[in-house]
C-alpha positions in Angstrom: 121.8 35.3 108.9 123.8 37.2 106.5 123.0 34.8 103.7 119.1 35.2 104.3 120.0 39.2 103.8 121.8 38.6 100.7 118.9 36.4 99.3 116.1 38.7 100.3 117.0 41.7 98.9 117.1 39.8 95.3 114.3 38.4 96.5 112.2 41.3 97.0 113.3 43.0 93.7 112.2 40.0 91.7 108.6 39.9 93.3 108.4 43.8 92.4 109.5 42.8 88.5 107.0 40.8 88.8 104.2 42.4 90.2 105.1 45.1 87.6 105.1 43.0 84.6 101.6 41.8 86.0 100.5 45.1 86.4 101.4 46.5 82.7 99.9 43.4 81.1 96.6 44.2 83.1 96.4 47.7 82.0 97.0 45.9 78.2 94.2 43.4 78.8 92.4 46.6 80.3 93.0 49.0 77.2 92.1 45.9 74.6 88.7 45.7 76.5 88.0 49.7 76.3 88.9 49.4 72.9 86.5 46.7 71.8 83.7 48.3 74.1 84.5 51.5 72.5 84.2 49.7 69.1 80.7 47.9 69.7 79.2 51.0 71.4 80.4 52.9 67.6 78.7 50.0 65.7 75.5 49.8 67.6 75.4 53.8 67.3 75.7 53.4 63.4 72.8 50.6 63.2 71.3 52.5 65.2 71.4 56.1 63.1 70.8 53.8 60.1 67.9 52.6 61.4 66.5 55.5 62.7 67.2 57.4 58.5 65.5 53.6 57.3 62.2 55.0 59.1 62.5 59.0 58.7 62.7 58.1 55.4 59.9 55.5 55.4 57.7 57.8 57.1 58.1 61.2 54.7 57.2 58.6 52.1 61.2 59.4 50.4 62.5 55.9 49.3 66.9 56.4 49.9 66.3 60.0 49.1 67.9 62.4 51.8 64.9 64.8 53.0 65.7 68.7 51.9 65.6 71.2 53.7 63.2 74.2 53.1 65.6 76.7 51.7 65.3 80.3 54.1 64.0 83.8 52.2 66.3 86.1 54.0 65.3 89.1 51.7 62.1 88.9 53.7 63.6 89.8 56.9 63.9 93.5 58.0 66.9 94.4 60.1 
């Protein structure tokens, strides 16, 4: 009996290692996969804004040309 003791403990620590080791390269695999969702959501949000200034500028009739902006006449206000 003393010899299953001596072999458990040993035992036991290496399963822990193990399950350790498991668990940090799941929270790698897990981090990698954020990262490349994080990635494709940034790429589909810049087609999309591209897009989206493809047809502003389609529809205001400016080919490429950023639209500009009315400029304000603040001497007309009264404070």
């Amino acid at each position: 009996m003393l010899q299953l003791k001596s072999i458990g403990t040993p035992l036991v620590l290496l399963v822990a290692l193990f399950a350790m080791s498991g668990c940090e390269q799941a929270e790698k695999s897990a981090q990698q996969m954020l990262n490349q969702a994080a990635e494709s959501a940034k790429e589909a949000i810049d087609k999309t804004n591209e897009a989206a200034q493809q047809a502003l500028s389609e529809a205001t009739g400016s080919e490429g040309e950023k639209v500009a902006k009315p400029e304000r006449d603040d001497s007309a206000k009264e404070i």
